[in-house]
C-alpha positions in Angstrom: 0.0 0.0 0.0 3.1 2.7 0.5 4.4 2.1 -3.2 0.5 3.2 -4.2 0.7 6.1 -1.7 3.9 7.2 -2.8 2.7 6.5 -6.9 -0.6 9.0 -6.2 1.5 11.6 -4.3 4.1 11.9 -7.7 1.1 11.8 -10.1 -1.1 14.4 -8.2 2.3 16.7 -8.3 2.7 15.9 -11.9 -1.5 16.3 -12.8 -1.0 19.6 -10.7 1.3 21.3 -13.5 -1.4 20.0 -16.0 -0.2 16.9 -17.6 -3.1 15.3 -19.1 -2.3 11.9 -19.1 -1.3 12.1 -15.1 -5.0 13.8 -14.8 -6.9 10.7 -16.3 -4.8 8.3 -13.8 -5.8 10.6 -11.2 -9.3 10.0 -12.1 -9.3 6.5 -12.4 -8.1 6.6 -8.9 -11.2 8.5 -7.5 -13.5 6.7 -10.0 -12.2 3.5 -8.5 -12.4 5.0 -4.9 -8.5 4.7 -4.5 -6.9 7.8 -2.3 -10.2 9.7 -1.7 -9.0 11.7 1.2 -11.9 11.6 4.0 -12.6 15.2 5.6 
């Protein structure tokens, strides 16, 4: 589960500067409910 933690954290930085292709990964994430960040 760390090597996924650490794989989100470097795509979020990399979706952040507007990479499209790290901004679909980072969807299939939420769509699959991986790293949804409970407030």
């Amino acid at each position: 589960m760390n090597d996924h933690n650490n794989s989100y954290k470097w795509i979020m930085k990399v979706a952040e500067q507007g990479d499209s292709e790290a901004q679909f990964l980072i969807a299939r994430m939420y769509e699959k409910g991986e790293q949804i960040v409970q407030s």
